[in-house]
VOPAGU-2260 file (C-alpha; in pm, 1 decimal, decimal comma):
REM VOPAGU-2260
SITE   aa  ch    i         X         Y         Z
SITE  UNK   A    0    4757,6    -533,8    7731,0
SITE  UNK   A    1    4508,8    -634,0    7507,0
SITE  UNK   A    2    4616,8    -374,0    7283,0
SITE  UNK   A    3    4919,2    -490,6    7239,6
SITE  UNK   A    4    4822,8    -888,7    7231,9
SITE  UNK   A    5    4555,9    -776,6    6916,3
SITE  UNK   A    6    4837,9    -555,8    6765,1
SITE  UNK   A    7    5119,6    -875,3    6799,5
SITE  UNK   A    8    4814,0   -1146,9    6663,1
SITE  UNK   A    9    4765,0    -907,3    6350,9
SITE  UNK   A   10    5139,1    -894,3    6302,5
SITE  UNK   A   11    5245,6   -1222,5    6342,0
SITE  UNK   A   12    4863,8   -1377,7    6182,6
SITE  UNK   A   13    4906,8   -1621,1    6550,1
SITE  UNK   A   14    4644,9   -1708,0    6765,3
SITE  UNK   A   15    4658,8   -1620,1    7100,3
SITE  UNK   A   16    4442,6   -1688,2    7379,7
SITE  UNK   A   17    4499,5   -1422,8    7709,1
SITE  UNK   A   18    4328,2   -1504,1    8038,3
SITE  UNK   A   19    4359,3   -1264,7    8337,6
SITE  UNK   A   20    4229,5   -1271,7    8685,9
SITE  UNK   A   21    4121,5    -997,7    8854,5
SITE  UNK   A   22    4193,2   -1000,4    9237,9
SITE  UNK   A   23    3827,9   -1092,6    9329,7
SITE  UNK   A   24    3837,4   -1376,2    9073,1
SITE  UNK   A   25    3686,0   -1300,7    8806,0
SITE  UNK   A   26    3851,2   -1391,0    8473,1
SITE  UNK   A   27    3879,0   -1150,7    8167,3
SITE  UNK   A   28    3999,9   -1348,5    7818,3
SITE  UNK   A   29    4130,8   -1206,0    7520,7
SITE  UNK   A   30    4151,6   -1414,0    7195,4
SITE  UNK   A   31    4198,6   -1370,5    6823,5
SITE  UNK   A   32    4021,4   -1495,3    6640,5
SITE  UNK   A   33    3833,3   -1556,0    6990,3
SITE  UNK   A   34    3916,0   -1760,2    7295,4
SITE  UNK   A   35    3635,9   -2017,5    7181,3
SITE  UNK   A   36    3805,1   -2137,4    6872,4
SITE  UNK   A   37    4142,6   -2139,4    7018,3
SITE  UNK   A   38    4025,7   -2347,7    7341,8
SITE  UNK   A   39    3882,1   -2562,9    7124,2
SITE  UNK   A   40    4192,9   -2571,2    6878,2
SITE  UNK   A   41    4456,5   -2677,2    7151,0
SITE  UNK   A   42    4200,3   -2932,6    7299,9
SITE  UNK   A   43    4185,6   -3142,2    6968,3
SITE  UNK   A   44    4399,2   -3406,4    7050,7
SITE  UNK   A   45    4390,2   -3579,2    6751,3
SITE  UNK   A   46    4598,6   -3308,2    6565,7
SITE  UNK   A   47    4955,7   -3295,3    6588,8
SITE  UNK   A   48    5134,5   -3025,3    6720,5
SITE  UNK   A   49    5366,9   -2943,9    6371,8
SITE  UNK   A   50    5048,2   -2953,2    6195,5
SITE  UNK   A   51    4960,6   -2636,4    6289,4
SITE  UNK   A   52    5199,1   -2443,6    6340,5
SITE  UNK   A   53    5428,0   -2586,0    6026,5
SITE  UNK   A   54    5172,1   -2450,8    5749,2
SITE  UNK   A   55    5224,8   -2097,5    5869,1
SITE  UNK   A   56    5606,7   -2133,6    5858,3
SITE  UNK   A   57    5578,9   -2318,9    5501,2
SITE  UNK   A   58    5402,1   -2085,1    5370,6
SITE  UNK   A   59    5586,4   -1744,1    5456,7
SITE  UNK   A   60    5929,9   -1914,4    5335,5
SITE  UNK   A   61    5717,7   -2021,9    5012,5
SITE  UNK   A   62    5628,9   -1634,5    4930,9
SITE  UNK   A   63    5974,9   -1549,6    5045,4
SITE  UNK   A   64    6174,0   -1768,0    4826,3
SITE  UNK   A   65    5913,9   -1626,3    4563,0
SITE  UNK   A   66    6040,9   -1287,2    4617,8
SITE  UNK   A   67    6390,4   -1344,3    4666,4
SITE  UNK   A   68    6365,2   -1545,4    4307,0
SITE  UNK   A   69    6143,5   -1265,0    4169,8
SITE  UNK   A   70    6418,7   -1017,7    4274,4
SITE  UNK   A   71    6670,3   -1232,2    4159,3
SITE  UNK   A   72    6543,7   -1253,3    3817,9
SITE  UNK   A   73    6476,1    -857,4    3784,3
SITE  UNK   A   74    6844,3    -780,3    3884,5
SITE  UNK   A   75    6978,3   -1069,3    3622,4
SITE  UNK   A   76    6761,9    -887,1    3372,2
SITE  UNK   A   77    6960,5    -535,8    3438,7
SITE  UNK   A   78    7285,0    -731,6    3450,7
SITE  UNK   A   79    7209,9    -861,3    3063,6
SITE  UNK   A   80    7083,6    -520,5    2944,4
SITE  UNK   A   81    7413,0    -379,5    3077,7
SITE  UNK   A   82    7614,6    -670,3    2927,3
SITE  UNK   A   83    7432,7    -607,4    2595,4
SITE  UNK   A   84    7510,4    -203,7    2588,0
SITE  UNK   A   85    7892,1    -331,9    2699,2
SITE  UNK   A   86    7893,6    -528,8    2378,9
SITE  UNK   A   87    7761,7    -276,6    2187,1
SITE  UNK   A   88    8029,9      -4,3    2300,0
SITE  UNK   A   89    8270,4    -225,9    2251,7
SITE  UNK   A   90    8203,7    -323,4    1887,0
SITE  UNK   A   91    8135,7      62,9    1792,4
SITE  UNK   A   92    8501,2     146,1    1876,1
């Protein structure tokens, strides 16, 4: 399990905190970066909820419209070279 909750924290860059009991009652915790800074990151009351988990969000679809414009330009660049060699077929004839 804690495998898999590092592996998911890594892909997803979230922080999780894990707490598990074991049947005599004594806890095992998991966190990334570490339980400490998340405990201490939900208990801040003064910080709003979309605060942190909006900047995240914002900035993927930031570097996402980036690439999709990036993209976008490189393709519009092959569609003019191929316009341009059009034109130039069609004025050799």
């Amino acid at each position: 399990i804690y495998k898999k909750i590092s592996e998911l924290s890594t892909l997803c860059g979230g922080e999780i905190p894990f707490i598990i009991f074991s049947s005599t009652g004594k806890p095992y915790s998991f966190g990334h970066p570490s339980i400490e800074s998340i405990a201490k990151h939900i208990s801040n009351a003064s910080q709003r909820l979309n605060d942190t988990t909006d900047a995240p969000v914002e900035t993927y679809c930031k570097i996402r419209i980036s690439l999709l414009v990036q993209d976008f330009n490189e393709v519009k660049d092959q569609l003019d070279v191929i316009k341009e060699k059009q034109k130039a077929i069609a004025l050799g004839q």
